[in-house]
Residue frames relative to the residue before (quaternion, step in Angstrom):
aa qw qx qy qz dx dy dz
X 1.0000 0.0000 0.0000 0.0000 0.00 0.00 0.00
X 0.6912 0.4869 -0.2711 0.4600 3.69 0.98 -1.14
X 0.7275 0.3358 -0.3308 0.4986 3.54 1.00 -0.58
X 0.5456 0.4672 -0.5500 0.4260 4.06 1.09 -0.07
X 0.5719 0.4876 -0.5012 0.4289 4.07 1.03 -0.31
X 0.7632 0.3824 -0.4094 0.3218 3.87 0.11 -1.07
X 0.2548 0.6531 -0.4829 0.5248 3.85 1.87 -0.39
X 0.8635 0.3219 -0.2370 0.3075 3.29 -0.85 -1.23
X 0.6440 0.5495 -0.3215 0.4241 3.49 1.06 -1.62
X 0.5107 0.6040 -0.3539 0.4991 4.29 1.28 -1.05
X 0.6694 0.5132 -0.3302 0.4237 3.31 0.15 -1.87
X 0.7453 0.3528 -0.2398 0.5124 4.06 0.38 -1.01
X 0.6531 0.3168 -0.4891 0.4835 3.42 -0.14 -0.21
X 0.6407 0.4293 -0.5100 0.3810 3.92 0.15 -0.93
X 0.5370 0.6927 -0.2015 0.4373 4.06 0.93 -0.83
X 0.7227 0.2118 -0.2499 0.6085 3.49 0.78 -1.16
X 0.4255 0.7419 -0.3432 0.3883 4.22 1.27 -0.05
X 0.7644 0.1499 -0.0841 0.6214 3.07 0.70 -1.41
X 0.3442 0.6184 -0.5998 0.3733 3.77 0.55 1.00
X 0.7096 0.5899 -0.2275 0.3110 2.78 0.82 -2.47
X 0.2004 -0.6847 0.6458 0.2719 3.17 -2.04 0.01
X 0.6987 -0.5282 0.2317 0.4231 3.08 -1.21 0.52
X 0.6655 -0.5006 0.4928 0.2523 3.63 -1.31 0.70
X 0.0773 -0.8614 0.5015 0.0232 3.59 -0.18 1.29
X 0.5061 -0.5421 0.6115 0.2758 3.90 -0.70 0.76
X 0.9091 0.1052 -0.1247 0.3833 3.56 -1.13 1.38
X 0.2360 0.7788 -0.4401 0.3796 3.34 2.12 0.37
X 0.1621 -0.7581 0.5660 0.2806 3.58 -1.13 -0.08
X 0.3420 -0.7530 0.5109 0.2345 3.83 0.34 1.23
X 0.8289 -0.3115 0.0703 0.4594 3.61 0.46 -0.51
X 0.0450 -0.8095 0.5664 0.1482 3.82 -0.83 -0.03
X 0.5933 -0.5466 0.3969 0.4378 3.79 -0.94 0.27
X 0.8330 0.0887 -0.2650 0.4775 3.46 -1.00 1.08
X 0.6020 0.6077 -0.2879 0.4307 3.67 1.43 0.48
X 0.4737 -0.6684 0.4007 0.4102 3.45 -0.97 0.59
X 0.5928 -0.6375 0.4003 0.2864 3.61 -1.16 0.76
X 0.6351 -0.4934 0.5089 0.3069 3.85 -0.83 0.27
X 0.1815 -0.7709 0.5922 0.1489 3.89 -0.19 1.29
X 0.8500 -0.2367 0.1961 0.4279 3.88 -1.88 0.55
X 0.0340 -0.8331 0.5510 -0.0354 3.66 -0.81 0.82
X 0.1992 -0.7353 0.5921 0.2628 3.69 -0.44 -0.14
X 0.4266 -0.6213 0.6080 0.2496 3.58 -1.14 0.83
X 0.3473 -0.7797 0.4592 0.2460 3.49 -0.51 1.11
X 0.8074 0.1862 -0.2250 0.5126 3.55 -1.19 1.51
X 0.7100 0.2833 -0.3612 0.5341 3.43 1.33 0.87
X 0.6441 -0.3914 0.5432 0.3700 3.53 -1.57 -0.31
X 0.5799 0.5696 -0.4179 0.4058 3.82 0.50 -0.36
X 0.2199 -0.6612 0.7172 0.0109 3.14 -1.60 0.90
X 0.2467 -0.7263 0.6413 0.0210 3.84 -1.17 0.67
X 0.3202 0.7860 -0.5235 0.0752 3.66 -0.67 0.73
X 0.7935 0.3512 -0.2160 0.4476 3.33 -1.65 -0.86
X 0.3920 0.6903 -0.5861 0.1624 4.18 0.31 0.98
X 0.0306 0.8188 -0.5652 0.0952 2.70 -1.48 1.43
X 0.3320 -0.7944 0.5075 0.0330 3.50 -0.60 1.01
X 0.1118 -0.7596 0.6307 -0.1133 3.64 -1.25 1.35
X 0.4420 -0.6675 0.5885 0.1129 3.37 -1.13 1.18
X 0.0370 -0.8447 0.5290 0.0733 3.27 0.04 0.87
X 0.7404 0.1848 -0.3892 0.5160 3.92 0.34 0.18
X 0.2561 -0.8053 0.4460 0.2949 4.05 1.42 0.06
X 0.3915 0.6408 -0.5578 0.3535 2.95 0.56 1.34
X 0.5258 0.6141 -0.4013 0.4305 3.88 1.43 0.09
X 0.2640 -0.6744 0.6250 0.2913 3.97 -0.96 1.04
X 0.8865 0.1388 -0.0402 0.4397 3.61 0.65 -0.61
X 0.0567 -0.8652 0.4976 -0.0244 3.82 -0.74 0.68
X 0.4195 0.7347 -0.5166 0.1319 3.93 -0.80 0.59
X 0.0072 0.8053 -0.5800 -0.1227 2.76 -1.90 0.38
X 0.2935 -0.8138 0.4938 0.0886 3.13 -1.01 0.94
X 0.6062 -0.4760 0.4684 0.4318 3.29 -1.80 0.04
X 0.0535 -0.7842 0.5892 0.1871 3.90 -0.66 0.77
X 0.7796 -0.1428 0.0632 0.6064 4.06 1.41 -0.24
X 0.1679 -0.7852 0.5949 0.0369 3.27 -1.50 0.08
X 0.0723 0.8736 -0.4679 0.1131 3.65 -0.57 0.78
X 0.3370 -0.7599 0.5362 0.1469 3.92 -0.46 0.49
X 0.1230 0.7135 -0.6878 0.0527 3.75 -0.93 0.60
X 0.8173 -0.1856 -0.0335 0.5445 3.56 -0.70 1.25
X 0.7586 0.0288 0.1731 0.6275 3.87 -0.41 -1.45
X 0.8485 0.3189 -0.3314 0.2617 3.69 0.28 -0.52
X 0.2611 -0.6961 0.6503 0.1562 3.98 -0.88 1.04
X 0.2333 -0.6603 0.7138 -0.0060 3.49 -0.82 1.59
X 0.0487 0.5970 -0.7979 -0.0678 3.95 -1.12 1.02
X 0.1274 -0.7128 0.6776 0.1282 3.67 -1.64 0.44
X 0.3422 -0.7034 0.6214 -0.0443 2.97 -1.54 1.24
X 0.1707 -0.6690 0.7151 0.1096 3.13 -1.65 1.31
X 0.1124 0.7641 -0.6035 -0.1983 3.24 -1.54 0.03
X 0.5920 -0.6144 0.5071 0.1221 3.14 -1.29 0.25
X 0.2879 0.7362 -0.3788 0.4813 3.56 1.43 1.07
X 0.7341 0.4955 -0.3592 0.2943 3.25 -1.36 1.14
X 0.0706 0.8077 -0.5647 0.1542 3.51 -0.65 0.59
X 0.4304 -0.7482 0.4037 0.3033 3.97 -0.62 1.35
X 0.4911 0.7882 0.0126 0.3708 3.45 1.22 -0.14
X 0.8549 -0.0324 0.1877 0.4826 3.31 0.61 -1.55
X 0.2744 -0.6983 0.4779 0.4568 3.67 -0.01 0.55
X 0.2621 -0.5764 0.7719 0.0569 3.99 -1.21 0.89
X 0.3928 0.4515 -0.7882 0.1435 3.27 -1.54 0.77
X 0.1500 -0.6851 0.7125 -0.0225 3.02 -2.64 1.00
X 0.4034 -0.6859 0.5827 0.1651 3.54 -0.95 0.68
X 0.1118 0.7585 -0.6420 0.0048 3.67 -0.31 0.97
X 0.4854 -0.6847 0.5423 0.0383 3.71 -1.50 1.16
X 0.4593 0.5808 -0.6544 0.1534 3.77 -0.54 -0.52
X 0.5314 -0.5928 0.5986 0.0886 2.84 -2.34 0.20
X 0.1218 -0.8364 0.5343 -0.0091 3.72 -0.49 0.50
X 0.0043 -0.7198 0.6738 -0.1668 4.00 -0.47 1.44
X 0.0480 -0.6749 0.7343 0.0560 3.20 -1.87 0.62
X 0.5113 -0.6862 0.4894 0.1674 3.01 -1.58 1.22
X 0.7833 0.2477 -0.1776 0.5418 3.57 1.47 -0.38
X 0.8031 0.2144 -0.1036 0.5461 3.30 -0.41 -1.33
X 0.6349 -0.5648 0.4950 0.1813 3.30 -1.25 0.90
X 0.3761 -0.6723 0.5819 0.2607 4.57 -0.53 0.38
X 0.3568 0.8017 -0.4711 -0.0893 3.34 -0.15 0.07
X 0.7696 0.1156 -0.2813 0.5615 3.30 1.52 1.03
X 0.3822 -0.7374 0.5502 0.0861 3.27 -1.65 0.61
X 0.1528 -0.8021 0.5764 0.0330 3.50 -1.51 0.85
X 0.0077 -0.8258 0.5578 0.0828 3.52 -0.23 0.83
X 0.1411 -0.6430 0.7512 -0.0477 3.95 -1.22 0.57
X 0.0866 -0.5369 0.8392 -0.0020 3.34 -1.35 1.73
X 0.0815 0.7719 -0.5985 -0.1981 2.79 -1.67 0.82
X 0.0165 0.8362 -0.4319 0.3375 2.93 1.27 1.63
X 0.6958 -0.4443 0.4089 0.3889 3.58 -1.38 0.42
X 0.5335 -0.7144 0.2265 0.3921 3.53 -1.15 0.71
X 0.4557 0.7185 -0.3425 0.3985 3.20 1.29 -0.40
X 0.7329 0.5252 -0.2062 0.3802 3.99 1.17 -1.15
X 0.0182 -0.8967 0.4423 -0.0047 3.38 -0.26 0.71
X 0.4009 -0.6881 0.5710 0.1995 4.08 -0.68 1.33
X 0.0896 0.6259 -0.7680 -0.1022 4.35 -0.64 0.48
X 0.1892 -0.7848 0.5882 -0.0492 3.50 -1.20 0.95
X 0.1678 -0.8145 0.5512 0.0680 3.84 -0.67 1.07
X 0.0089 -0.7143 0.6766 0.1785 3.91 -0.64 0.19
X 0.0288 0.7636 -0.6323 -0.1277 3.54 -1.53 0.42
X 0.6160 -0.4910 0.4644 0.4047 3.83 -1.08 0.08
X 0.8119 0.2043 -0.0896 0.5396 3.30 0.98 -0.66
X 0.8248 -0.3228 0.1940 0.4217 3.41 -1.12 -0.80
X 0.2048 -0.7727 0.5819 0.1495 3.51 -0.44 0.80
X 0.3611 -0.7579 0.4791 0.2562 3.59 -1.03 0.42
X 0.7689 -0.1581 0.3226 0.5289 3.86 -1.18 -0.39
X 0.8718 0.3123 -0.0639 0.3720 3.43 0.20 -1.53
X 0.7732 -0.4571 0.2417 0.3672 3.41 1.29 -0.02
X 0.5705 0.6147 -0.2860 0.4636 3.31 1.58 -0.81
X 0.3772 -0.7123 0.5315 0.2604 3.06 -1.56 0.69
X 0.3111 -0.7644 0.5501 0.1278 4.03 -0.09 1.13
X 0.6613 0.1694 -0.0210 0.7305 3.73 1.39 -0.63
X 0.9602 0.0700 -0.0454 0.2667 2.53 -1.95 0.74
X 0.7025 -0.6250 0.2363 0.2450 3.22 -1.08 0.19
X 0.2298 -0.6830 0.4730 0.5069 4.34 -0.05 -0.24
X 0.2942 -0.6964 0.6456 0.1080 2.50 -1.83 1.18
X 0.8039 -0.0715 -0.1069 0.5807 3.58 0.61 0.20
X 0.0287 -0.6928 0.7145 0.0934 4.09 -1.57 0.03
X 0.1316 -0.7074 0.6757 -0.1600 3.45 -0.46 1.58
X 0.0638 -0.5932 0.7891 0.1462 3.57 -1.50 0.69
X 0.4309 0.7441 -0.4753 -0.1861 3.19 -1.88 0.12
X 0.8777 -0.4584 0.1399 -0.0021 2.72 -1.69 0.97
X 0.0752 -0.8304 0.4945 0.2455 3.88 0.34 0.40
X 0.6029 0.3185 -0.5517 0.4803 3.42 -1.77 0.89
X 0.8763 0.1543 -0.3465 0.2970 2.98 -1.82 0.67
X 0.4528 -0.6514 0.5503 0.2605 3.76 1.21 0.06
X 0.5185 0.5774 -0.5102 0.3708 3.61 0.48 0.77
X 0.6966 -0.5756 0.4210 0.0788 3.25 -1.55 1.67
X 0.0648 0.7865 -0.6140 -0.0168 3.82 -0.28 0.30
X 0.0059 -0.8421 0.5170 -0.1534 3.74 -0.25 1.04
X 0.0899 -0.7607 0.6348 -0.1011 3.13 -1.10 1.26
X 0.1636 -0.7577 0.6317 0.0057 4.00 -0.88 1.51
X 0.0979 0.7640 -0.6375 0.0162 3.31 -0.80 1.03
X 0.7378 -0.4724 0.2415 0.4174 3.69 -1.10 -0.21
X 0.7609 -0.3429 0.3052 0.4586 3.64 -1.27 0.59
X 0.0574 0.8007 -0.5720 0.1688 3.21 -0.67 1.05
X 0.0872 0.7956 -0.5951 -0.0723 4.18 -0.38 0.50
X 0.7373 0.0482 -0.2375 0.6306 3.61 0.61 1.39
X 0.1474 -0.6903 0.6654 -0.2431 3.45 -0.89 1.50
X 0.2220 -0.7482 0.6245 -0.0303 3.94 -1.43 1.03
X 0.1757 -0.7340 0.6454 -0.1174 3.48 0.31 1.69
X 0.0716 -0.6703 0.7209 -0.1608 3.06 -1.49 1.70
X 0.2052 0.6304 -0.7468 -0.0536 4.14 -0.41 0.73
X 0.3629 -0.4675 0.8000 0.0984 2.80 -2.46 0.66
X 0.0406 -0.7752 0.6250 -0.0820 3.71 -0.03 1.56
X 0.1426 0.6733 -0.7245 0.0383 3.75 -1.00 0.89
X 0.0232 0.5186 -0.8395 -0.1603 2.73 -2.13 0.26
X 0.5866 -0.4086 0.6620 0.2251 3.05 -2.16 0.63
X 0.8334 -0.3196 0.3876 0.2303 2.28 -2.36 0.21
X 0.8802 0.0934 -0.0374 0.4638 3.48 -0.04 0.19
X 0.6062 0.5410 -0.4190 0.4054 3.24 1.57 0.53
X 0.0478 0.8890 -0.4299 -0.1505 3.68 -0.39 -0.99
X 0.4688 -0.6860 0.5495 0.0874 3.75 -0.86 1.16
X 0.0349 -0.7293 0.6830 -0.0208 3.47 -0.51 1.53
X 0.8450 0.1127 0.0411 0.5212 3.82 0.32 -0.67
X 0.4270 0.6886 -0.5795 -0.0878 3.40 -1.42 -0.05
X 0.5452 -0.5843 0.5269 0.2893 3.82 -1.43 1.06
X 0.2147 -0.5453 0.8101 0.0160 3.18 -1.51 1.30
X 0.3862 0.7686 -0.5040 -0.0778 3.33 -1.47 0.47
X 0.5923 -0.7015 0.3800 0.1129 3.84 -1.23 1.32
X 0.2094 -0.6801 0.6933 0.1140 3.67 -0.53 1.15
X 0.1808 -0.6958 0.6737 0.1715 3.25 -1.47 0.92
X 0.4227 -0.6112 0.4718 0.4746 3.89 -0.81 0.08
X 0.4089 -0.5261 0.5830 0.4649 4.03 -1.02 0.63
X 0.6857 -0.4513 0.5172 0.2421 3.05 -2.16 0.61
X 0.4992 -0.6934 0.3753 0.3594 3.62 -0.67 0.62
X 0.3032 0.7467 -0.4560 0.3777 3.50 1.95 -0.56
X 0.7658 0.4382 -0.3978 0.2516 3.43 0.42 -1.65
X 0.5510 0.6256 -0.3643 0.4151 3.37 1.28 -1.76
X 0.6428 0.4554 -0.3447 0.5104 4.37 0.53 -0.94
X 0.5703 0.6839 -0.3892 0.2357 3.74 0.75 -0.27
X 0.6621 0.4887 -0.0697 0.5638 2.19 1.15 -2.71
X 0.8381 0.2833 -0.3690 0.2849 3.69 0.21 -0.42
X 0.5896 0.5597 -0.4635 0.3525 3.24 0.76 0.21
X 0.4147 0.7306 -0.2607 0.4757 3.34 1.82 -0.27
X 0.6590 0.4371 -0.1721 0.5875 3.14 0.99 -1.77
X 0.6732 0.5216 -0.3623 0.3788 4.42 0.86 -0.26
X 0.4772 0.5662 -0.3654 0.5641 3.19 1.66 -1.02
X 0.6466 0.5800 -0.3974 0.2960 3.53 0.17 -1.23
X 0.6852 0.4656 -0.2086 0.5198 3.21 0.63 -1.73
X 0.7039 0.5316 -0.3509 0.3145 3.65 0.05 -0.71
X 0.5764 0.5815 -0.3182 0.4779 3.16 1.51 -1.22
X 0.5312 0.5035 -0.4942 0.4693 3.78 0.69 -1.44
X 0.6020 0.6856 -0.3627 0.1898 3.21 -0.33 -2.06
X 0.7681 0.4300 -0.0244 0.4739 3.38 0.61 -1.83
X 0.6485 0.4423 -0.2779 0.5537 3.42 0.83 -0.80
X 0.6971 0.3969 -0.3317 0.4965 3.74 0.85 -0.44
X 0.7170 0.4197 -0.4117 0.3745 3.72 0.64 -0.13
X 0.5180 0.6477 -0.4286 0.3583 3.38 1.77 -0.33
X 0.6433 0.4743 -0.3677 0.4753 3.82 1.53 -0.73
């Protein structure tokens, strides 16, 4: 039964994959009273991006977005960056933005968030197995992780949960009164292929054999 669900759960994500178009630099994923940003692919990965949506949470904002500002791959991890368009010297501004996140290969089994917002602004962030709503809740499945962080100093706030090939990413993004959130870096560990783990150890057998041999020649 558990392997006719991950069958089925593969079969869809590869499906909503080869729908998607590539992720575009300077997209707007969503804004308040706008239409949301349809399935993308994170150029040079397996990841797919959908279903964003954005909520005024004290409705006190005439205008709200965020976009795609870059994207970039380093070994297992796919870094997407985000502008937004948040703040105000004045009023505390905060929004709740939604989207979904699937991979056609390697499993997610962790997350990295970076505010690089004022210190005062601060990203709180939900993952679920399933569907997360507006407000944070998990409607499906279970949470897999709840991270808060912090702008100033450019520190990383990271949260490892279990194999996962589709995950529901909820941030609660304020700034205060006088602060305000131009950007911050979402980003997706993939697990390495087990190929690699059969590499490193057959490597590590050669090794040993070689000793082995070199000691019975003395």
């Amino acid at each position: 039964m558990r392997k006719a669900f991950f069958v089925a759960l593969l079969t869809l994500t590869l499906a909503a994959t080869a729908a998607a178009t590539p992720c575009v630099v300077g997209t707007v994923v969503s804004e308040l009273g706008g239409a949301a940003q349809g399935p993308c692919v994170v150029p040079g990965s397996t990841l797919t991006l959908s279903n964003f949506q954005i909520n005024d949470t004290f409705g006190n904002i005439a205008d709200a977005q965020v976009s795609f500002t870059g994207f970039s791959v380093v070994g297992n991890w796919v870094y997407v960056n985000f502008g937004t368009l948040l703040g105000h010297p004045t009023e505390n501004h905060d929004i709740a933005l939604r989207f979904d996140v699937s991979s056609s290969g390697l499993p997610i089994n962790m997350v990295d968030l970076a505010n690089t917002g004022t210190p005062g602004s601060s990203i709180q962030e939900t993952v679920c197995s399933g569907s997360v709503d507006i407000h944070g809740i998990c409607t499906q499945g279970v949470q897999l992780a709840n991270i808060v962080a912090f702008g100033g100093g450019g520190t990383v706030f990271s949260a490892e949960f279990q194999d996962s090939w589709a995950i529901s990413v909820w941030k609660d993004i304020g700034a205060p009164a006088g602060n305000a959130i131009s950007a911050f870096t979402q980003s997706y560990h993939l697990v390495p292929e087990p190929a690699t783990f059969v590499l490193m150890g057959t490597g590590f057998l050669a090794l040993g054999l070689l000793a082995r041999r070199r000691r019975a020649k003395k």
